[in-house]
Short mmCIF file of the C-alpha atoms (twelve columns), coordinates in Angstrom:
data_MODEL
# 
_entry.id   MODEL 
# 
loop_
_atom_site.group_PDB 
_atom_site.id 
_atom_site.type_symbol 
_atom_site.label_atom_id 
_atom_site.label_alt_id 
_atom_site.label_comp_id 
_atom_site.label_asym_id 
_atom_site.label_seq_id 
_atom_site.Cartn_x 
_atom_site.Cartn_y 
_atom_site.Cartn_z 
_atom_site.pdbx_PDB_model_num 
ATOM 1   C CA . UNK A 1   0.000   0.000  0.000   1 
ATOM 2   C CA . UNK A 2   1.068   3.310  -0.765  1 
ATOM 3   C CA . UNK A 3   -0.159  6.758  0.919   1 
ATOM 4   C CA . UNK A 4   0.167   9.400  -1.325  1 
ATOM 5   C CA . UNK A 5   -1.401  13.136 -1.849  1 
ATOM 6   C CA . UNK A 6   -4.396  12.727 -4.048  1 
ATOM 7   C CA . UNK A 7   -4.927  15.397 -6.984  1 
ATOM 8   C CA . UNK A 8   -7.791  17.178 -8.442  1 
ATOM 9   C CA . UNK A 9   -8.190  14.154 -10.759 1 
ATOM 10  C CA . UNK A 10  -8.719  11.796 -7.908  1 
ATOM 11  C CA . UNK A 11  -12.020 13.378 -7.239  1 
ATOM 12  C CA . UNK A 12  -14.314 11.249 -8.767  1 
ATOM 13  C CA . UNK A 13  -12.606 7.611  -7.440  1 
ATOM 14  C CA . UNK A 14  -12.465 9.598  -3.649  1 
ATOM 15  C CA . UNK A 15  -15.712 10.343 -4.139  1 
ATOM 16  C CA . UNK A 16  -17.319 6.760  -5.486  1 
ATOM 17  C CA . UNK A 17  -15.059 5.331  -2.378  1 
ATOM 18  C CA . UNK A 18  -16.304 7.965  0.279   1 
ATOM 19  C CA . UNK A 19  -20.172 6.500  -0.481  1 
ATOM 20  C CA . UNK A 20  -18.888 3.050  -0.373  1 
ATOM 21  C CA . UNK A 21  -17.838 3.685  2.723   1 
ATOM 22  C CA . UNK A 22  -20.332 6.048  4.485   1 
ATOM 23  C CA . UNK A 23  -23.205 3.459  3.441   1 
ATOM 24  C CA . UNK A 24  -22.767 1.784  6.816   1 
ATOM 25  C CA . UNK A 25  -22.661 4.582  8.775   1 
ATOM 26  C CA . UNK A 26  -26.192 5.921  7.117   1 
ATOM 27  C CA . UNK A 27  -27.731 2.702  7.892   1 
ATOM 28  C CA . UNK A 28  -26.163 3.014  11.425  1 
ATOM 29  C CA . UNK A 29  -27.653 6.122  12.097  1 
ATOM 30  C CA . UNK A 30  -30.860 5.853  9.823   1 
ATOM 31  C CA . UNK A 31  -30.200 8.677  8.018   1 
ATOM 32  C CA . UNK A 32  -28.988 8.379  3.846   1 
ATOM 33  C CA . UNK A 33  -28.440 12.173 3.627   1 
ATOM 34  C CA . UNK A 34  -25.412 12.373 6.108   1 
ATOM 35  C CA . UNK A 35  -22.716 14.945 4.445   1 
ATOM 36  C CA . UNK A 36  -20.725 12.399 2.883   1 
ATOM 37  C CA . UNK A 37  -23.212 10.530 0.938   1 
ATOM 38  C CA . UNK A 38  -24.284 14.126 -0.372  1 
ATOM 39  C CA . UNK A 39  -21.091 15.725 -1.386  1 
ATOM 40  C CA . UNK A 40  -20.531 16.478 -5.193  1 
ATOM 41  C CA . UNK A 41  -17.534 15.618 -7.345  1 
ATOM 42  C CA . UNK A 42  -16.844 19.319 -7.158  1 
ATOM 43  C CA . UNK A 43  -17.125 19.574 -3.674  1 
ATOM 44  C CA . UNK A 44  -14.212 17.318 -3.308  1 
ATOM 45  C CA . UNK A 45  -11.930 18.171 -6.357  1 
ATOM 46  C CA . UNK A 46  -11.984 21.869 -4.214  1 
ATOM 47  C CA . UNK A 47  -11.014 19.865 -0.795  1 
ATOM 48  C CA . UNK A 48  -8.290  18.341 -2.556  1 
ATOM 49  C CA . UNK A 49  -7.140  21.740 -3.473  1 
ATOM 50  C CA . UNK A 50  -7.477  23.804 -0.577  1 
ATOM 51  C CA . UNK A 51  -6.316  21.264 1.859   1 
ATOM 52  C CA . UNK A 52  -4.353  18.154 2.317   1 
ATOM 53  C CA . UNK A 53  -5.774  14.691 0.759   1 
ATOM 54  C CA . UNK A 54  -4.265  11.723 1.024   1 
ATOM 55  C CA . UNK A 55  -4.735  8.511  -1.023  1 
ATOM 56  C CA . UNK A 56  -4.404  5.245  -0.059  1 
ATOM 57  C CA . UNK A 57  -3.405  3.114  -3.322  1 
ATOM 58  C CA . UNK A 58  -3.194  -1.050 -3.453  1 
ATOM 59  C CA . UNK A 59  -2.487  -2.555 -6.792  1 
ATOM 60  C CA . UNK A 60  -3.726  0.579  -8.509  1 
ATOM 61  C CA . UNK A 61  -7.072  1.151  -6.996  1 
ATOM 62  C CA . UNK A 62  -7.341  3.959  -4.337  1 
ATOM 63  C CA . UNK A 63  -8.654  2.223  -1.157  1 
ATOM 64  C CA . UNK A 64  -8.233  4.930  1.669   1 
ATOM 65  C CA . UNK A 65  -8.650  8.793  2.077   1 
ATOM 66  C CA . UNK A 66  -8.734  11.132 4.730   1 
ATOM 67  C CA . UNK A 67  -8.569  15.327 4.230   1 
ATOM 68  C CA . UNK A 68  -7.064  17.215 6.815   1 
ATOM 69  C CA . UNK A 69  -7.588  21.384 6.791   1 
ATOM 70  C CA . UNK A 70  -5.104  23.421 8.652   1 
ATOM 71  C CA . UNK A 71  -6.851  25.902 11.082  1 
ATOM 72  C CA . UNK A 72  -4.389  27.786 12.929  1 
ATOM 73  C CA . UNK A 73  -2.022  25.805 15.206  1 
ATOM 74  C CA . UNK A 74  -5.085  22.941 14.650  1 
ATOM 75  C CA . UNK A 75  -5.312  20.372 11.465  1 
ATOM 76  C CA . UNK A 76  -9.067  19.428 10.986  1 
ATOM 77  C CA . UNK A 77  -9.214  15.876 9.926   1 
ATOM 78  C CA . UNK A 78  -11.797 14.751 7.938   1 
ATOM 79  C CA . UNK A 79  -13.316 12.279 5.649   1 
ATOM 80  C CA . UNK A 80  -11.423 9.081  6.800   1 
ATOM 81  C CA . UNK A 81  -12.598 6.572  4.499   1 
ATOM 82  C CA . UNK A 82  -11.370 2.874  3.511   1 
ATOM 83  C CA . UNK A 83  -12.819 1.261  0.977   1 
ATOM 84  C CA . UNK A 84  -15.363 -1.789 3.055   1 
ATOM 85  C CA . UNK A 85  -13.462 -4.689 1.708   1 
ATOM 86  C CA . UNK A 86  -10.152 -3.391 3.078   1 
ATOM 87  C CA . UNK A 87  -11.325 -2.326 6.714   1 
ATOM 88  C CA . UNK A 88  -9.377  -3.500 9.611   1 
ATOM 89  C CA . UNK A 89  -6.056  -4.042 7.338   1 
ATOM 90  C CA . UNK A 90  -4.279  -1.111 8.566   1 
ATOM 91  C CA . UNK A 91  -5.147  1.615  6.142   1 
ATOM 92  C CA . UNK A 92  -6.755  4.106  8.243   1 
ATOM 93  C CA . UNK A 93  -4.028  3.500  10.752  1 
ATOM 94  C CA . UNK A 94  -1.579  4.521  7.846   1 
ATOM 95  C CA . UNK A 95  -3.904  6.829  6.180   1 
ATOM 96  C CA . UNK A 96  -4.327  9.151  10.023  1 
ATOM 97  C CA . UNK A 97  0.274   8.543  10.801  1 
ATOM 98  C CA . UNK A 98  0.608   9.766  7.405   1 
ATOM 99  C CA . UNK A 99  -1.616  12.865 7.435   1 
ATOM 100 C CA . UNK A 100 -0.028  13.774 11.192  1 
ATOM 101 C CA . UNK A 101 3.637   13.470 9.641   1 
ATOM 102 C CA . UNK A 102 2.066   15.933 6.236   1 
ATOM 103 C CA . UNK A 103 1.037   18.615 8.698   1 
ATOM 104 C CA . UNK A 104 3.914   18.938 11.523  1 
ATOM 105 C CA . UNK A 105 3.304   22.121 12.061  1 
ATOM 106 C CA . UNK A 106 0.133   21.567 13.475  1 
ATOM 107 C CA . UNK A 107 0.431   21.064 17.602  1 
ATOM 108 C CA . UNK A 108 -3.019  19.140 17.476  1 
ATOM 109 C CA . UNK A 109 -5.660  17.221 15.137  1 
ATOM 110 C CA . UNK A 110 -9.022  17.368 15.970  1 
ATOM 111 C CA . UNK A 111 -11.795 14.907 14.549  1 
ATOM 112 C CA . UNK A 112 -15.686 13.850 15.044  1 
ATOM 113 C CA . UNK A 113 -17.376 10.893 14.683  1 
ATOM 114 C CA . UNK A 114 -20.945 9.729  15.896  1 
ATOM 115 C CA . UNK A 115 -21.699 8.137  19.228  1 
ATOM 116 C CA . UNK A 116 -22.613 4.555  17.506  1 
ATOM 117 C CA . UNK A 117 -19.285 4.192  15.725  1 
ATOM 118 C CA . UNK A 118 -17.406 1.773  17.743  1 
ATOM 119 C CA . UNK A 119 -14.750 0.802  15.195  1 
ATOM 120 C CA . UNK A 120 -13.704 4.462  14.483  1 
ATOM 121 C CA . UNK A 121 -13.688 5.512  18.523  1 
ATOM 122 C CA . UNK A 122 -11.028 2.664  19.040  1 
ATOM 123 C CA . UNK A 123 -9.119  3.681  15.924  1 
ATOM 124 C CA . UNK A 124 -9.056  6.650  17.096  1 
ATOM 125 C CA . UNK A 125 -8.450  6.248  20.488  1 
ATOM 126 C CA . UNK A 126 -5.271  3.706  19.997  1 
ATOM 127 C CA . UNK A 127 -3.802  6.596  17.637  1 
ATOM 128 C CA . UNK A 128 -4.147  9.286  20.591  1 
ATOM 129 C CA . UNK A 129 -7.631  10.781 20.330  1 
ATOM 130 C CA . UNK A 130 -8.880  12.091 24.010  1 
ATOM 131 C CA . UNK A 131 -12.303 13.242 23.998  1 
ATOM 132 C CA . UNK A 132 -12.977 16.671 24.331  1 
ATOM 133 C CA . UNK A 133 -16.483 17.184 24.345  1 
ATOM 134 C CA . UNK A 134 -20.061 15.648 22.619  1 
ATOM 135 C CA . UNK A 135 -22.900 17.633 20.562  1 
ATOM 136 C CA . UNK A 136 -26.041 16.384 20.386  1 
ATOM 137 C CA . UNK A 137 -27.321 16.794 16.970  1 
ATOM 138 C CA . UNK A 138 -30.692 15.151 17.244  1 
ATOM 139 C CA . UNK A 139 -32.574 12.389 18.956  1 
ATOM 140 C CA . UNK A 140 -30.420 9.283  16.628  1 
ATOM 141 C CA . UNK A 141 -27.106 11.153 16.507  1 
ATOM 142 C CA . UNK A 142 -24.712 12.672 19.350  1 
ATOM 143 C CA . UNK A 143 -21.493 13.621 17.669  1 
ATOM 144 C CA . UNK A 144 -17.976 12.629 19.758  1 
ATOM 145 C CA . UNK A 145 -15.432 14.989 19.193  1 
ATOM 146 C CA . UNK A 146 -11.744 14.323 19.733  1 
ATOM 147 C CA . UNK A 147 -8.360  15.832 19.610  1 
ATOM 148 C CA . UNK A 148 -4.552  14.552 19.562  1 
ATOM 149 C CA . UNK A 149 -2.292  17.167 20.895  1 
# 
């Protein structure tokens, strides 16, 4: 596997892999119009340009993408997706170490998820993630936010 930044023509692949992989979490929450599942190819060519993407690639096909946005002394992180066939292989492991080593000027990431997702609080708790706070968005969905300083 390689981790590489993704370009304005990786858009369309990041974006057919970011459903893929939301689909789950939709279906988790009950809800099929979560950000993710909504964003347009153009909405994620312009992330890819005005912050840092990486790529995941294995045997040619991209399998893994996160975004992170610097804010400040703060990198956003955002979009951590790996392709369903290749979860718990290591690539969001790489895909998160690879993003903190892109942005070392940053003295801390912070990240959300939703209450329900077990599998992304552990990954993100084994990688350094303390939890700073949680937002209650609605009856179905608290959001967990977290931060590695």
């Amino acid at each position: 596997m390689d981790i590489q930044r993704a370009a304005g023509a990786d858009a369309g692949e990041i974006l057919t892999l970011q459903r893929a992989a939301y689909v789950s979490e939709a279906q988790l929450y009950g809800d099929p119009y979560i950000p993710p599942l909504v964003e347009s190819v153009e909405q994620v060519r312009k992330a890819i340009e005005a912050g840092v993407v990486l790529k995941a690639v294995e045997a040619g096909r991209v399998v893994g993408a996160v975004r992170g946005t610097p804010a400040g002394t703060t990198c956003l992180v955002g979009r951590l997706v790996v392709a369903p066939d290749c979860q718990g292989r290591g690539v969001g492991t790489a895909l998160l170490t690879a993003l903190h080593e892109q942005v070392p000027q940053a003295e801390a990431f912070d990240l959300f998820t939703g209450h329900l997702s077990e599998s992304n609080l552990r990954l993100y708790r084994r990688l350094g993630y303390r939890e700073t706070h949680r937002e209650r968005m609605d009856d179905h969905l608290t959001l967990i936010h977290l931060r590695r300083g």
